[in-house]
C-alpha positions as a Markdown table, in Angstrom:
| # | Residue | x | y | z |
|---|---|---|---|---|
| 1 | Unk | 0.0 | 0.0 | 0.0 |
| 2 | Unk | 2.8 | 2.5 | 0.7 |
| 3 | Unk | 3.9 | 2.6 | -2.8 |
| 4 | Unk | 0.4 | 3.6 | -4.2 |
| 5 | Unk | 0.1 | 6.2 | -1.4 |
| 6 | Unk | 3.4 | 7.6 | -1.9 |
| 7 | Unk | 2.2 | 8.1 | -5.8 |
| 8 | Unk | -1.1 | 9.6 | -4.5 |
| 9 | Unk | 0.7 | 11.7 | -2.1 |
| 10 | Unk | 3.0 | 13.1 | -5.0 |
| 11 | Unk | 0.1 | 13.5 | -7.2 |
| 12 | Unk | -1.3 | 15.8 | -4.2 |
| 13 | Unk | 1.8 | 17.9 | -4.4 |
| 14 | Unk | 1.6 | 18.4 | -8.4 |
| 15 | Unk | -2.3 | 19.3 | -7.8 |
| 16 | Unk | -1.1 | 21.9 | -5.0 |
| 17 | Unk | 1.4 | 23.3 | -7.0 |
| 18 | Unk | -1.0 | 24.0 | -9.8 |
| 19 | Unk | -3.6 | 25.5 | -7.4 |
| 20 | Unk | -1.1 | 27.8 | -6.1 |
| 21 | Unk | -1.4 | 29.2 | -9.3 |
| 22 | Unk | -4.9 | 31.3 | -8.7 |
| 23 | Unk | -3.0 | 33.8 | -6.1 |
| 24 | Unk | -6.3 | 34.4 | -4.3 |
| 25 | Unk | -6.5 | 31.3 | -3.3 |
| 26 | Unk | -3.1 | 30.2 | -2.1 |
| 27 | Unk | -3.8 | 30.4 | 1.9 |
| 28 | Unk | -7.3 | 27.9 | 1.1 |
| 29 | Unk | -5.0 | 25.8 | -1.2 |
| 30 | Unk | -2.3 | 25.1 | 1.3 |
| 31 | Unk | -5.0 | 24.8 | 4.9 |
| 32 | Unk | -6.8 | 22.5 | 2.6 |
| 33 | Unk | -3.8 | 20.7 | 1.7 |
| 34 | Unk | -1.9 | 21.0 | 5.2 |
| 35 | Unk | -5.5 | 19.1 | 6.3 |
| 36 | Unk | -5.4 | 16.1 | 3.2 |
| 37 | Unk | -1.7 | 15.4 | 3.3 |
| 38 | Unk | -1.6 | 14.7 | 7.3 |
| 39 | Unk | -4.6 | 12.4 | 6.9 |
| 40 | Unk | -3.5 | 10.7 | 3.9 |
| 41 | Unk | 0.1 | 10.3 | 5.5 |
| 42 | Unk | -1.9 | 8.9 | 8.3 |
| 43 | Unk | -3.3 | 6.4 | 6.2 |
| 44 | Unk | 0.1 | 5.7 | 5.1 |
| 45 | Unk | 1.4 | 5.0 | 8.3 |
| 46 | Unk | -1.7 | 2.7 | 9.6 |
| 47 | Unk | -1.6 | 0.5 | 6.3 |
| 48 | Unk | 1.7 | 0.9 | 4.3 |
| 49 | Unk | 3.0 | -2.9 | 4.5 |
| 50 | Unk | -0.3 | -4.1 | 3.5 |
| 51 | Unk | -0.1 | -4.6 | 0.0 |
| 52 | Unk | -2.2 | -2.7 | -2.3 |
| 53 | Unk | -4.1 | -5.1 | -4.6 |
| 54 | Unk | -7.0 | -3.4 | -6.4 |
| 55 | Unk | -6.8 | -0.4 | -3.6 |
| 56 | Unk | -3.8 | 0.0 | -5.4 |
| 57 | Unk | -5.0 | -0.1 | -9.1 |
| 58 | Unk | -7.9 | 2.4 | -8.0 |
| 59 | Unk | -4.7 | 5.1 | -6.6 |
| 60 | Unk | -3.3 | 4.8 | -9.5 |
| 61 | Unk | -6.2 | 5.3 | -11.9 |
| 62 | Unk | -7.1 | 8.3 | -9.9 |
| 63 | Unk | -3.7 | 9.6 | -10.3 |
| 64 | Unk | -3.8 | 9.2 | -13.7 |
| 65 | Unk | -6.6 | 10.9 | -14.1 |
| 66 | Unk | -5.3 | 13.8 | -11.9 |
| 67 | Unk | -1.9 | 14.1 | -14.1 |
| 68 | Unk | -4.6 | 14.9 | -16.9 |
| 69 | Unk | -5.6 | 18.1 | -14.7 |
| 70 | Unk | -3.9 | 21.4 | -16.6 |
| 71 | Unk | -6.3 | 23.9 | -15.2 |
| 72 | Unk | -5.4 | 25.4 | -11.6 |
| 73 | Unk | -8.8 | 26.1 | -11.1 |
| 74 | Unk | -9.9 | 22.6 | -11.6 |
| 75 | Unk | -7.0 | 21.5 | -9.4 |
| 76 | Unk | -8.5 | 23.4 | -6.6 |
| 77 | Unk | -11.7 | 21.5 | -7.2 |
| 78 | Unk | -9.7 | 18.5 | -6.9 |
| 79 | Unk | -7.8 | 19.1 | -3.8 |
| 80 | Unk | -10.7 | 17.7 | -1.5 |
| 81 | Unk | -11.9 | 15.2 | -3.7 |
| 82 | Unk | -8.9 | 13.3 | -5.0 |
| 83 | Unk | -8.3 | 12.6 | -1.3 |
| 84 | Unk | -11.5 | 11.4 | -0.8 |
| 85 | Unk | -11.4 | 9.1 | -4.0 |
| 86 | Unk | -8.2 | 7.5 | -1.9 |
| 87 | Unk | -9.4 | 7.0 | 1.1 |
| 88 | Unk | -12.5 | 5.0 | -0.3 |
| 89 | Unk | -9.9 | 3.1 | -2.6 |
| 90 | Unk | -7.8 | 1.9 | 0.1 |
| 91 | Unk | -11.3 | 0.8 | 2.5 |
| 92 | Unk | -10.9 | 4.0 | 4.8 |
| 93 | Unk | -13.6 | 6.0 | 5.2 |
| 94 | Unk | -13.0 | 10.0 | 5.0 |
C-alpha cells in the first residue's frame, strides 16, 4: 500500500502546485492541503505494509486521471476530492 500512497501523495503535491497558481487562493489551497496530506500520511502510516491489490489499481487510476488536470482552477476542485477518492480506494472511510 505505501507505494500507491506515496504516488497519490505526490500527485497531491503536483495538484497543489497548480492550485497555487490562482494567487487568491493560495492560503485555502495550502490549509486545505496542510489538512489532506496529514490524513492521507496517516493512512500511510496505519496500512503501508499491506499490500495494495485493487486499492492499489484504483490510486493509480485516480492519479492518472489527476496528471490529466492542466487547469489550476480545476486543481482546486480536486484538492478535496482526490483525497477522498483515496481514502475509499484503500477501505478508509473520509
Amino acid at each position: 500500500m505505501s507505494d500507491a500512497l506515496a504516488g497519490a501523495l505526490d500527485a497531491y503535491e503536483r495538484l497543489v502546485a497548480l492550485g497555487e497558481d490562482i494567487e487568491d487562493e493560495w492560503s485555502y489551497v495550502n490549509d486545505l492541503a496542510d489538512a489532506w496530506r496529514e490524513r492521507l500520511e496517516a493512512l500511510g502510516a496505519a496500512r503501508g505494509a499491506e499490500p495494495a491489490a485493487a486499492a492499489g489499481l484504483a490510486i493509480d487510476r485516480a492519479v492518472d486521471e489527476i496528471d490529466r488536470i492542466t487547469d489550476p482552477h480545476r486543481a482546486i476542485d480536486w484538492l478535496s476530492t482526490f483525497p477522498q477518492v483515496v481514502l475509499i480506494a484503500a477501505a478508509d472511510p473520509p
